[in-house]
C-alpha positions in Angstrom: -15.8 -44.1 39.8 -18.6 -45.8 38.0 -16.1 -47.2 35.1 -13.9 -48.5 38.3 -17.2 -50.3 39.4 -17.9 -51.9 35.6 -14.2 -53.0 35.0 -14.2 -54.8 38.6 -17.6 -56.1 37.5 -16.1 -57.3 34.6 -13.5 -59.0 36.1 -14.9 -60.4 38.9 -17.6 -62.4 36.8 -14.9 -63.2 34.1 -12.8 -64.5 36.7 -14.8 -66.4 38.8 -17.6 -67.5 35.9 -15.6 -67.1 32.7 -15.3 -65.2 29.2 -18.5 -67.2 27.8 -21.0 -66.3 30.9 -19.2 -62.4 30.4 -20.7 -62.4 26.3 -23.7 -64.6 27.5 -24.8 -61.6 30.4 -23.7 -58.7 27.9 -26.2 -60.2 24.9 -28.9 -60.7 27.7 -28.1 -56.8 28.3 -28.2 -56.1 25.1 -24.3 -54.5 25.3 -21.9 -55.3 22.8 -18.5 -56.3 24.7 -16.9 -53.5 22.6 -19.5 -50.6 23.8 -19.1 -52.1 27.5 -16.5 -49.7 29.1 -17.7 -46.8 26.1 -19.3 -43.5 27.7 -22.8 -44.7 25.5 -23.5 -47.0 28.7 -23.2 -45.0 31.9 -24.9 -45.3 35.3 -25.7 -47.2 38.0 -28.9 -48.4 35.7 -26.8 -50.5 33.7 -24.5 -51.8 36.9 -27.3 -53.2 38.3 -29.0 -54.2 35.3 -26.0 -56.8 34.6 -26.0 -57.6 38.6 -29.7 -58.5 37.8 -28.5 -60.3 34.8 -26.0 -62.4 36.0 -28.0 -63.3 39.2 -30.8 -64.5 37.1 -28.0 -66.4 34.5 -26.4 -68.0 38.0 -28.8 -68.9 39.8 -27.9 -66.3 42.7 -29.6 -63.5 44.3 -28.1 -60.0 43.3 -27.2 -59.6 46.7 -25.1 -62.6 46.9 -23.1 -61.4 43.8 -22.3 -58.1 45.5 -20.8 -60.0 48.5 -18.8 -62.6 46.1 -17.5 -59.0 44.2 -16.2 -57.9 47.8 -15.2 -60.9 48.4 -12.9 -61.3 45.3 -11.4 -57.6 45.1 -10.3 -58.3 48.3 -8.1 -61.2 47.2 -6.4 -58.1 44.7 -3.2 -57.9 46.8 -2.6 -54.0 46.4 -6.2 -54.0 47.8 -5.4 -56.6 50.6 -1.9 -54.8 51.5 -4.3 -51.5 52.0 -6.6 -53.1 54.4 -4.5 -55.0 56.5 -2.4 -51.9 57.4 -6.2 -51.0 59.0 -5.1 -53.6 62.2 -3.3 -56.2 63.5 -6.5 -58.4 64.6 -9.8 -58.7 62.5 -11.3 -56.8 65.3 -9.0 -54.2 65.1 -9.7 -53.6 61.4 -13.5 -53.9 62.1 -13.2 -51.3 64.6 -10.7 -49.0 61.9 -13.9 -49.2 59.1 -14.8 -45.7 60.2 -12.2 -44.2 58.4 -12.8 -46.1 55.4 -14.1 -43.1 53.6 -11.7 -41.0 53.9 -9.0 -43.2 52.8 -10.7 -44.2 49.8 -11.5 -40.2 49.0 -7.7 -40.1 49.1 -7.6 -42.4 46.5 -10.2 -42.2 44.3 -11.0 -38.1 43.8 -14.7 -38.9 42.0 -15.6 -41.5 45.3 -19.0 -40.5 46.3 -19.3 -39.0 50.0 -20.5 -41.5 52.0 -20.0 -42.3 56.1 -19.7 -45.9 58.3 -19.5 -45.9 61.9 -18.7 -48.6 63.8 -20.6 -49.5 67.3 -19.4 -51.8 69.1 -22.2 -54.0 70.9 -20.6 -56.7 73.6 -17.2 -58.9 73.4 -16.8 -59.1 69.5 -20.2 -57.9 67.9 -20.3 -54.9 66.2 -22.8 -52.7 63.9 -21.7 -51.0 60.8 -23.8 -48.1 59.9 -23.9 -46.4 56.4 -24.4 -42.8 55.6 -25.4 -42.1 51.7 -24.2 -45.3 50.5 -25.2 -46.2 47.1 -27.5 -49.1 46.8 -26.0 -52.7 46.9 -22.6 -50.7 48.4 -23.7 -52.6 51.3 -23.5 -56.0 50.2 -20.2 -55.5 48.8 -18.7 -54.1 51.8 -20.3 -57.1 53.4 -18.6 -59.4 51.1 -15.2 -57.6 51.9 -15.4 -58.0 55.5 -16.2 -61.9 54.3 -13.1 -61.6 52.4 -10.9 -60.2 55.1 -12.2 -62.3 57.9 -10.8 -65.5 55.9 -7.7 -63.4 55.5 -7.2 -62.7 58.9 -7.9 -66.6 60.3 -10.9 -65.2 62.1 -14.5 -67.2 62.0 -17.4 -64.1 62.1 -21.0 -64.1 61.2 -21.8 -61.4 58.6 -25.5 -60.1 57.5 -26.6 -56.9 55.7 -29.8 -55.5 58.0 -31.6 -52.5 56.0 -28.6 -49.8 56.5 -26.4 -51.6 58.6 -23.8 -54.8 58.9 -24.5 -56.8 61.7 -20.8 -58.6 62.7 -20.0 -61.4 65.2 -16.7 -62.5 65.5 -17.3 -66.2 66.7 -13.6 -67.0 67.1 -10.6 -65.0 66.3 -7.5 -67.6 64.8 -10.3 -69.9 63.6 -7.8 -70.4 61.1 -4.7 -69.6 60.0 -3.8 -65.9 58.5 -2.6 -65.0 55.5 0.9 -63.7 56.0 1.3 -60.2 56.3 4.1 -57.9 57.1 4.7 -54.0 56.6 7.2 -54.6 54.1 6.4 -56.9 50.9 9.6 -58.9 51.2 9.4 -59.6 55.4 6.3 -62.1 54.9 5.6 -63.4 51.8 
């Protein structure tokens, strides 16, 4: 699970800051691009060492770079098909998050057990409480909802709070959503 977490890492900051700012945060970690991805450098020590790193080297708080990951692996079609089978509406999928860890314990065999719930408070608010989940986990899970609200059209107000997501959809088809069907060749 952890080497899924560093290659995404990797990719999200070579992606969206380039190859040069990957070798400049790795020599500020003192971590050779070849020994990246070797078993020498496990852990969540060194993951959020680099967050730490790279929020330092671009001029963000480590929190916002765990939302811009969840943000971008979202945009990973085989991860965006996955999640919009979760609803038809945004607040569909907000209220599907529940299930969340189980689907991903299908997946990934070595996922960590963790728990969400989803309470709905009013017309469109919601709270998504975590159970176990390892630090910054939060923020990206916040950044994914970010991701997905865009995705469906839908305008919503997103903050971390301690152990919980605090969501507001502000207006559903803000926007318009990215095409979706249940077959790849229907809406593409």
């Amino acid at each position: 699970m952890l080497g899924m977490l560093d290659r995404s890492l990797e990719a999200f900051l070579r992606d969206c800051h380039g190859d040069e700012a990957w070798r400049d945060i790795l020599a500020a970690a003192n971590i050779r691009p070849e020994e990246f991805l070797s078993s020498a450098f496990t852990g969540r020590s060194r993951i959020r060492r680099i967050v730490l790193i790279a929020a330092r080297r671009l001029g963000k708080a480590p929190e916002d770079i765990l939302e811009d990951l969840g943000a971008w692996l979202v945009q990973i079609e085989p991860i965006r098909r996955l999640l919009r089978f979760s609803g038809t509406s945004y607040g569909d999928f907000v209220l599907s998050l529940g299930e969340l860890p189980a689907r991903a314990g299908m997946i990934l065999a070595d996922m960590p057990e963790f728990g969400l719930a989803v309470v709905q408070k009013g017309q469109g608010g919601f709270a998504i409480l975590s159970r176990r989940l390892p630090p910054g986990w939060l923020n990206v899970l916040a950044g994914a909802l970010r991701g997905m609200a865009d995705d469906y059209g839908t305008l919503a107000l997103i903050s971390v709070n301690g152990e919980a997501i605090l969501l507001s959809i502000a207006l559903e088809g803000h926007a318009a959503s990215r095409p979706f069907a249940l077959s790849i060749g229907e809406a593409q």
